[in-house]
MISERO-240908 format. One record per residue (C-alpha): residue number from 1; residue in three letters; x, y, z. Coordinates in nm, 3 decimals, always signed. Each point is the difference from the previous one (the first is absolute). Example, Ala and Ser with C-alpha at 12.3 -4.5 7.8 and 13.67 -1.06 7.14 Angstrom:
<rs>
r resi 1	resn ala	u +1.230	v -0.450	w +0.780
r resi 2	resn ser	u +0.137	v +0.344	w -0.066
</rs>
This chain:
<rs>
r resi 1	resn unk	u +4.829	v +14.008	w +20.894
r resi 2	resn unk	u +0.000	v +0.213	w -0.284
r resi 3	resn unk	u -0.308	v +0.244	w -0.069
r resi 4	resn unk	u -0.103	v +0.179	w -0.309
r resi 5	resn unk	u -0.208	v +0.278	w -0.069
r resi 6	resn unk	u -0.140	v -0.007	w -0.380
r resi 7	resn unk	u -0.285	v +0.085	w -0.212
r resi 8	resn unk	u -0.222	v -0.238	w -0.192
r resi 9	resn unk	u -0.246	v +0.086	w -0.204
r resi 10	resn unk	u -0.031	v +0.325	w +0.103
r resi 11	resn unk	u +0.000	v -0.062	w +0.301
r resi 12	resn unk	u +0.223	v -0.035	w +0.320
r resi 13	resn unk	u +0.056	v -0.267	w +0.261
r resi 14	resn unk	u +0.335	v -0.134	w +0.125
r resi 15	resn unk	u +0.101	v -0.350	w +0.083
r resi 16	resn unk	u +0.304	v -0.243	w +0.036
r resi 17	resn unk	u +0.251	v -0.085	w -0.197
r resi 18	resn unk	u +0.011	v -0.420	w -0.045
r resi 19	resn unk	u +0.298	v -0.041	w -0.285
r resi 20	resn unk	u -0.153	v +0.160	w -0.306
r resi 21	resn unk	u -0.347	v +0.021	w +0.144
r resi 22	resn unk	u -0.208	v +0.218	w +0.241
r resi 23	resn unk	u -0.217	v -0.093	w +0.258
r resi 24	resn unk	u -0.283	v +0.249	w -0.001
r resi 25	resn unk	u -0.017	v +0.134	w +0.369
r resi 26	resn unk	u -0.271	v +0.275	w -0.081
r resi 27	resn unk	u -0.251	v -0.291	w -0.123
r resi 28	resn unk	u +0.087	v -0.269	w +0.247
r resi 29	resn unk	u -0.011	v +0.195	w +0.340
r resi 30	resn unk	u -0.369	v +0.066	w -0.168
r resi 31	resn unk	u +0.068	v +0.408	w -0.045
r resi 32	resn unk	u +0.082	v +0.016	w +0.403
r resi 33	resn unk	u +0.326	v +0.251	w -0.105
r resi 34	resn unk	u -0.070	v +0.207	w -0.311
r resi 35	resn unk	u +0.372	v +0.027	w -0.039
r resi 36	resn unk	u +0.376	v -0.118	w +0.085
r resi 37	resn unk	u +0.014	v +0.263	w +0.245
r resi 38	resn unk	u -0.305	v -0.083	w +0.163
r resi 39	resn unk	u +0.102	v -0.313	w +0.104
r resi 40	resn unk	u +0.356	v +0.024	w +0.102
r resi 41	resn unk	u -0.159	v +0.227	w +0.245
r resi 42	resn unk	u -0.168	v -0.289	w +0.155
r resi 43	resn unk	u +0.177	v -0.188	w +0.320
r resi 44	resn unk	u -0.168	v -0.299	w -0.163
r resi 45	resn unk	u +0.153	v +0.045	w -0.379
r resi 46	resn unk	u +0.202	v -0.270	w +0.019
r resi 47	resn unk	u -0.261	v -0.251	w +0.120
r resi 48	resn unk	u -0.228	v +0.141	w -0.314
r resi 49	resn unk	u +0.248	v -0.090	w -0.262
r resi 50	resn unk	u +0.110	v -0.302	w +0.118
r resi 51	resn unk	u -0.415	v -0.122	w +0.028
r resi 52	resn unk	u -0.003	v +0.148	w -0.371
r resi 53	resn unk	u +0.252	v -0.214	w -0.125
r resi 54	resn unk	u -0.133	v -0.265	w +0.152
r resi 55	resn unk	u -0.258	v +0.024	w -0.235
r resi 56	resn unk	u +0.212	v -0.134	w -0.258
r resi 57	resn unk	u +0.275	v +0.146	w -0.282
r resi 58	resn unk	u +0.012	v +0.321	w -0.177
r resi 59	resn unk	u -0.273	v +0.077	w -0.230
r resi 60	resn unk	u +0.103	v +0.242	w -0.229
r resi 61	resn unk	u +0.332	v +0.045	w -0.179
r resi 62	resn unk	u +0.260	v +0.281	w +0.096
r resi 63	resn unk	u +0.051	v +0.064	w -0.335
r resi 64	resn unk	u -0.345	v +0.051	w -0.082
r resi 65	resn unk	u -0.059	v +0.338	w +0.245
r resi 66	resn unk	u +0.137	v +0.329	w +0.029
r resi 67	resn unk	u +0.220	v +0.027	w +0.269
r resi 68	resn unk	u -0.054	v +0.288	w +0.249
r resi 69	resn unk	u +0.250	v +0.187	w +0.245
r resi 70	resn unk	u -0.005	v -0.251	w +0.279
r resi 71	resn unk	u -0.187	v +0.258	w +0.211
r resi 72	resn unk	u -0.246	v +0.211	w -0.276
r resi 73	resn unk	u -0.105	v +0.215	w +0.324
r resi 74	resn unk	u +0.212	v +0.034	w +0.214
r resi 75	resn unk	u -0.028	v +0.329	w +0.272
r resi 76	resn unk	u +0.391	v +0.117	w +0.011
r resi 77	resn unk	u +0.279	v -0.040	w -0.249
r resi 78	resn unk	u +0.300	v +0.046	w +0.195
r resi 79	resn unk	u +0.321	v +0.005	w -0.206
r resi 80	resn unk	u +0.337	v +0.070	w +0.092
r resi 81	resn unk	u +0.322	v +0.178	w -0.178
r resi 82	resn unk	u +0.357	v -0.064	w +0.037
r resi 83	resn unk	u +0.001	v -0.334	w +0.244
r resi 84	resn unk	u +0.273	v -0.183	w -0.232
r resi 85	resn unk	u +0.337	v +0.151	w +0.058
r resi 86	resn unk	u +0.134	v -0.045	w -0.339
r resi 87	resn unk	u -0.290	v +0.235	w -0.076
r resi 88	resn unk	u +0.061	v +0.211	w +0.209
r resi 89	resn unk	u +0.337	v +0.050	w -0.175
r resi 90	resn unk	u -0.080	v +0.005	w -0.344
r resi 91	resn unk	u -0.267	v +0.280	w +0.089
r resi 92	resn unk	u +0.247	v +0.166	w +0.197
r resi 93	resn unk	u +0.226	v +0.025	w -0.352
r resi 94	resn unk	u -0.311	v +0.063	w -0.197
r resi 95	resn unk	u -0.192	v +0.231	w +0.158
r resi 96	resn unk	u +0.034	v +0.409	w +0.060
r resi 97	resn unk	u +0.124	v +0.059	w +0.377
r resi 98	resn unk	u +0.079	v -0.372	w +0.040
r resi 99	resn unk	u -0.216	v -0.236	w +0.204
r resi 100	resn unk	u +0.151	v -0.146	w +0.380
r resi 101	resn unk	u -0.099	v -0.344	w +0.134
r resi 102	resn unk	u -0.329	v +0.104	w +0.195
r resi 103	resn unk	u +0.016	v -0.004	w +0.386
r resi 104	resn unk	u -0.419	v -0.086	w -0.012
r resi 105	resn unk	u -0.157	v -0.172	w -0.288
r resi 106	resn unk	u -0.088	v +0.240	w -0.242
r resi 107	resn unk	u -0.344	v -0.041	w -0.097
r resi 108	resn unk	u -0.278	v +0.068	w -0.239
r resi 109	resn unk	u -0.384	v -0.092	w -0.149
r resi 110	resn unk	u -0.122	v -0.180	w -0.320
r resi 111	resn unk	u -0.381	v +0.040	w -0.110
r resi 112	resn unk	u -0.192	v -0.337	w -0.039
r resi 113	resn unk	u -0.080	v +0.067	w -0.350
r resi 114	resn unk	u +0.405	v +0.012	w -0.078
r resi 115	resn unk	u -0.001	v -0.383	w +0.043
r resi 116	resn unk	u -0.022	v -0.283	w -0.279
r resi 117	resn unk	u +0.030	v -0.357	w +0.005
r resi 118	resn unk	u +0.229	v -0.274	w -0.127
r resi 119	resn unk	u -0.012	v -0.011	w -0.339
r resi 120	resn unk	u -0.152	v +0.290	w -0.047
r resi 121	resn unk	u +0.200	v +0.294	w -0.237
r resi 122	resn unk	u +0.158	v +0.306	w +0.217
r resi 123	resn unk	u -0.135	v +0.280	w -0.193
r resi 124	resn unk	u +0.304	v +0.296	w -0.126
r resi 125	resn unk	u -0.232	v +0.295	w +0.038
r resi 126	resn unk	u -0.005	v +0.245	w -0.336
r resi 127	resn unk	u +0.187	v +0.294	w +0.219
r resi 128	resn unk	u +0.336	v -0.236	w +0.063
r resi 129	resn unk	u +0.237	v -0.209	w -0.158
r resi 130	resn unk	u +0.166	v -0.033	w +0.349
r resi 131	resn unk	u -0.156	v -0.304	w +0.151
r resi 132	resn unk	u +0.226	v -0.197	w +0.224
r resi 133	resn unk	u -0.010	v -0.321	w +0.181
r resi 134	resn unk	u +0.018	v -0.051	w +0.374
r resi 135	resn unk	u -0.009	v -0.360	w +0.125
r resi 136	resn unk	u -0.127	v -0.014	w +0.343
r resi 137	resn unk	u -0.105	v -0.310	w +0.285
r resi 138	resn unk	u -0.357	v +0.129	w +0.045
r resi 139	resn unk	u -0.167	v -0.072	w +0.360
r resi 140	resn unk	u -0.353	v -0.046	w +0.077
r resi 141	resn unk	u -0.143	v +0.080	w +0.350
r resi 142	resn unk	u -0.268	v -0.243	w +0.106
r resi 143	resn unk	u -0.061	v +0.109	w +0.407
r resi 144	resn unk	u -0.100	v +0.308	w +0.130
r resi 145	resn unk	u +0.333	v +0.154	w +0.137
r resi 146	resn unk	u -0.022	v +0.238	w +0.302
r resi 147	resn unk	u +0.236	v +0.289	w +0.010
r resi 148	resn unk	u +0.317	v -0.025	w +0.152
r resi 149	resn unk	u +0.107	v -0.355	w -0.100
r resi 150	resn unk	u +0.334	v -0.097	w +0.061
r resi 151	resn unk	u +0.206	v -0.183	w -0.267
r resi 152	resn unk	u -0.010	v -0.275	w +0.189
r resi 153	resn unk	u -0.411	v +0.001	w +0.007
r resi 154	resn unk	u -0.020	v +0.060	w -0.353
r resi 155	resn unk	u -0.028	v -0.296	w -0.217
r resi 156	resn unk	u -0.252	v -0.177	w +0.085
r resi 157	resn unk	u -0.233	v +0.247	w -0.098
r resi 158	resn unk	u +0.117	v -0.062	w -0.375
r resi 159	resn unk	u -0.249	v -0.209	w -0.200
r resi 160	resn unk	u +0.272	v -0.034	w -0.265
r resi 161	resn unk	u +0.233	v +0.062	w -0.310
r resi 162	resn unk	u -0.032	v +0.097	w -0.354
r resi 163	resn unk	u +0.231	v +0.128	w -0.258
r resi 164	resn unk	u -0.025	v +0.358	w -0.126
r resi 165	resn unk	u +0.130	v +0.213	w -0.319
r resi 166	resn unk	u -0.033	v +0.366	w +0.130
r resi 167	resn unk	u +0.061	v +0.145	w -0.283
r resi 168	resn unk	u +0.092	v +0.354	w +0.029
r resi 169	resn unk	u -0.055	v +0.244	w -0.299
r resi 170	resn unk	u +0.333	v +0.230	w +0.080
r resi 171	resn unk	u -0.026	v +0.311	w -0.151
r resi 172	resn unk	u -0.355	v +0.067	w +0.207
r resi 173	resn unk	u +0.202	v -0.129	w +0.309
r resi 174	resn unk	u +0.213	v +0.247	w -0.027
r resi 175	resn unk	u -0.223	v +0.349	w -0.125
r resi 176	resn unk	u +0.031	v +0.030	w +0.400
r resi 177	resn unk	u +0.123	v -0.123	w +0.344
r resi 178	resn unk	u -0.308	v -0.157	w +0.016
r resi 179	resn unk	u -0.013	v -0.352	w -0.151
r resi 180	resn unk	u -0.347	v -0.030	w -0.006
r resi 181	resn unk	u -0.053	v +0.058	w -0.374
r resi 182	resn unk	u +0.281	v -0.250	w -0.115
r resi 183	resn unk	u -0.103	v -0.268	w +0.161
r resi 184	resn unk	u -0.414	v +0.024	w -0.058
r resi 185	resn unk	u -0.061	v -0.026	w -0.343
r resi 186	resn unk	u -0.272	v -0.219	w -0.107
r resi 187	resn unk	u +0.003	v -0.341	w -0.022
r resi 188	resn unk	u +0.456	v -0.047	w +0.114
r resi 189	resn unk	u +0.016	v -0.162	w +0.300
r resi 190	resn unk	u +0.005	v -0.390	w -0.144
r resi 191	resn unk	u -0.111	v -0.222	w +0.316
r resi 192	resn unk	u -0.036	v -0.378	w +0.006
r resi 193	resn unk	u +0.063	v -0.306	w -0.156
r resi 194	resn unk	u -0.176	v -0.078	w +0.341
r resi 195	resn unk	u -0.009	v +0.089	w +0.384
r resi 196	resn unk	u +0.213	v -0.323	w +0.167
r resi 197	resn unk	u -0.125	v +0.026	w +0.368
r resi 198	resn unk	u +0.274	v +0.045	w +0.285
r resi 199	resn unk	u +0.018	v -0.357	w +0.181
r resi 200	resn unk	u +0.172	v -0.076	w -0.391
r resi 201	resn unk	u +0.249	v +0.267	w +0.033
r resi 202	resn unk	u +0.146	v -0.022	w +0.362
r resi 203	resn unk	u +0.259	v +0.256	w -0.061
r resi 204	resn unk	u -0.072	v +0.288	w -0.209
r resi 205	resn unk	u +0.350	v +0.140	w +0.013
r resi 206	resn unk	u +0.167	v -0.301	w -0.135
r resi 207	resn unk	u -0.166	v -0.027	w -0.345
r resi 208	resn unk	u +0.173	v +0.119	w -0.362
r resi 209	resn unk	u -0.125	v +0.197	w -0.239
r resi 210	resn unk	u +0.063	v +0.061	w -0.377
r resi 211	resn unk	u -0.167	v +0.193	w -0.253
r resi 212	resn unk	u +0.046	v -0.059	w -0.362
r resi 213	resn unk	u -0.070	v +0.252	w -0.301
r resi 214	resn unk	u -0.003	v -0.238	w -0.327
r resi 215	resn unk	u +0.145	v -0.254	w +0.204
r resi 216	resn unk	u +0.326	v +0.198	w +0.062
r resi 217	resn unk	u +0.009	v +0.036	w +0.429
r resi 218	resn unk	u +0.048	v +0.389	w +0.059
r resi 219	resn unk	u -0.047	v -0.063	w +0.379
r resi 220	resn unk	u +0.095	v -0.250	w +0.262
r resi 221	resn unk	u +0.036	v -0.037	w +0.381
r resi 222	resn unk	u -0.140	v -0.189	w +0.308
r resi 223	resn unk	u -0.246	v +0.179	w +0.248
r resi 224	resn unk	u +0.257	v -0.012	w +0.256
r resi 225	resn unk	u +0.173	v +0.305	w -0.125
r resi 226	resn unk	u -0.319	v +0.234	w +0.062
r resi 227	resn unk	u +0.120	v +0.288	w +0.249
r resi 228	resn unk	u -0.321	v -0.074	w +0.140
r resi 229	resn unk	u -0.157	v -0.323	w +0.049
r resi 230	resn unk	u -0.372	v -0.099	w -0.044
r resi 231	resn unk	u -0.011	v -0.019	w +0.375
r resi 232	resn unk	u +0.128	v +0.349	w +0.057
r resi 233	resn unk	u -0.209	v +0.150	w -0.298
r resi 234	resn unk	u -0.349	v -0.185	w +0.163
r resi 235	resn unk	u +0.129	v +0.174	w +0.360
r resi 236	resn unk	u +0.095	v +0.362	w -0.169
r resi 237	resn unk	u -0.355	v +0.032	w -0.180
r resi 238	resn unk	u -0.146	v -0.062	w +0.361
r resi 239	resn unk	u +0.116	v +0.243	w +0.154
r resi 240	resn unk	u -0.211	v +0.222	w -0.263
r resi 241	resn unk	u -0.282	v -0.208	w -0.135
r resi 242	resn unk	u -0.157	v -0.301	w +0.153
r resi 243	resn unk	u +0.003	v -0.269	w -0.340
r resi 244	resn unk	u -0.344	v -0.196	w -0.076
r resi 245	resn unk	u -0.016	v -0.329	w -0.177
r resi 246	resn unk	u +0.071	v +0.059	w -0.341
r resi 247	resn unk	u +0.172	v +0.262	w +0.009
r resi 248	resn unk	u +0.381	v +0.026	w -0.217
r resi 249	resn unk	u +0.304	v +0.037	w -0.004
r resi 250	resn unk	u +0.309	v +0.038	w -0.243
r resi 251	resn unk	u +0.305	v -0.066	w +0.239
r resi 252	resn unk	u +0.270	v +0.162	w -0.302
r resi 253	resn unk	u +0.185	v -0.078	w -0.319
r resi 254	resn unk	u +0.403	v -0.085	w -0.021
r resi 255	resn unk	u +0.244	v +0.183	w -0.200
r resi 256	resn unk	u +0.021	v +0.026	w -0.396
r resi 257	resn unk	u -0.298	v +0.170	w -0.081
r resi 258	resn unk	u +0.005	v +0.118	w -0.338
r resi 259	resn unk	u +0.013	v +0.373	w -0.005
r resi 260	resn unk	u +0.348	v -0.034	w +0.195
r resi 261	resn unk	u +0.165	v -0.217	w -0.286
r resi 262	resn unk	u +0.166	v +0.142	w -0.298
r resi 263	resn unk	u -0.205	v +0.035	w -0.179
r resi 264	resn unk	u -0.301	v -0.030	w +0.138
r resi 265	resn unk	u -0.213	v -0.274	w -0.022
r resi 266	resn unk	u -0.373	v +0.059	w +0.008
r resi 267	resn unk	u -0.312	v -0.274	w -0.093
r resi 268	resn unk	u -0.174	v +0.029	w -0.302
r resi 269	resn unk	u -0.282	v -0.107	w -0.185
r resi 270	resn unk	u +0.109	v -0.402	w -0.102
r resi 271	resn unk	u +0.207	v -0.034	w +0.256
r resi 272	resn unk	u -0.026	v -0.289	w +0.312
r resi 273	resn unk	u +0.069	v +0.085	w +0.342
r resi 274	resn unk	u +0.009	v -0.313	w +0.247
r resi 275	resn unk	u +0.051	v +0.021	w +0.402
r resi 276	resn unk	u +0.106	v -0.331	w +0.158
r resi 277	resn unk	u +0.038	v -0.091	w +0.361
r resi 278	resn unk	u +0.066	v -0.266	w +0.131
r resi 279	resn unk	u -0.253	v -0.153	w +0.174
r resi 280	resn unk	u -0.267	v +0.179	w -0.160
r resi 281	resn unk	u +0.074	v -0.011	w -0.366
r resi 282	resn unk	u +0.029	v +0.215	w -0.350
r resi 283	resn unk	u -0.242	v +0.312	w -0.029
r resi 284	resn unk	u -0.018	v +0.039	w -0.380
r resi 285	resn unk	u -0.143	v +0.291	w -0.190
r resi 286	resn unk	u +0.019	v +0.136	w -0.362
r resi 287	resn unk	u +0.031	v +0.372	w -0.040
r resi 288	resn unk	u -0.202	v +0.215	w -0.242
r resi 289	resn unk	u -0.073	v +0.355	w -0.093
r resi 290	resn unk	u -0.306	v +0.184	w +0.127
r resi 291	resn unk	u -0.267	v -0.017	w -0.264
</rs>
């Protein structure tokens, strides 16, 4: 299944995506779960949207809405640096004091109002001309996971995948050691075209990813070369944080970002940044200046 969170007419619901139209879930299941959240919370979601489409095909056309983040709400953003090695390397080259392939997976936070949907244009705020591109498998948790899960344990608890474009406005990123800044700018972490539920993607470590500025592919590599696998990132964040339906997170982005080539390449107003894995499909967002 593949589940959308959009706004129509001012106002939001979420649904399923049937070829190029969406089931409304919102109206259907009669208001029961106000949002996507709400309802992949439920033991009993499956059951709901399969009696919804029962009810017969999509009634309103995807291209019709505005597309939300997959998850407009959700309670954690949990993203993670340097979990490609061939990013770990060019940051290593790049980067005062060097960086070292992490022993733990090096974490930090995103604010829900960072996020965007497909389609929607990353915004290149008016204090930075250094906005970079970060193509990331994006997992959403749908269980309530205890503490202290072991790798093993942990994916079941996932709900599903997206794709995500975390991009990163550099120069902020790196005013400190903190990344915090960089990397929470409004309206730059591109989410979507859709959340693909798990029983679709058996294996979340065998899946490739691309992303594409203008249609030239600047990055490129297969989820199996993470240092740290979905598994292993789901187990680590337990042993900190229990994870609630909902709740996110951006498992890393491959080598050849742009503020490592010469010269750099940053996104700019005009230009088309696209995210495709397989399995999920191609996140696609303009870019534009901040009015």
């Amino acid at each position: 299944m593949k589940f959308v969170s959009y706004e129509r007419n001012s106002e939001a619901s979420f649904g399923l995506v049937q070829g190029d139209q969406i089931v409304d879930l919102k109206a259907r299941l009669n208001g029961k779960y106000p949002d996507l959240k709400t309802l992949i919370a439920s033991s009993d979601w499956r059951a709901e949207a399969e009696r919804a489409l029962a009810a017969g095909p999509g009634e309103i056309a995807l291209d019709s809405v505005t597309l939300l983040p997959v998850i407009p709400n959700p309670d954690k953003i949990l993203c993670v640096a340097l979990n490609y090695g061939d990013h770990v390397a060019e940051a290593n080259a790049h980067l005062p004091g060097g960086r070292e392939v992490p022993k733990y997976p090096m974490m930090f936070a995103r604010m829900a109002d960072t996020l965007l949907g497909h389609r929607e244009d990353i915004i290149r705020p008016k204090v930075s001309e250094h906005l970079d591109y970060e193509a990331e498998l994006l997992v959403v948790i749908g269980g309530h996971v205890p503490r202290y899960v072991t790798p093993e344990e942990a994916l079941p608890y996932v709900f599903g995948y997206s794709a995500m474009n975390e991009a990163s406005v550099r120069d902020y990123q790196f005013h400190s050691r903190q990344l915090t800044p960089g990397k929470n700018f409004y309206r730059t972490g591109a989410v979507g075209p859709w959340l693909v539920t798990a029983d679709e993607i058996p294996d979340p470590q065998a899946l490739d990813i691309e992303f594409r500025l203008n249609g030239e592919v600047l990055q490129t590599a297969n989820t199996r070369d993470m240092i740290f696998s979905v598994a292993k990132l789901i187990s680590y964040i337990s042993e900190w944080l229990p994870l609630k339906p909902g709740d996110l997170i951006a498992s890393g982005t491959m080598g050849g970002v742009g503020f490592t080539r010469k010269p750099p390449i940053f996104m700019k107003p005009g230009d088309l940044a696209e995210v495709e894995i397989s399995g999920i499909g191609v996140l696609v967002n303009g870019i534009a200046d901040e009015a």
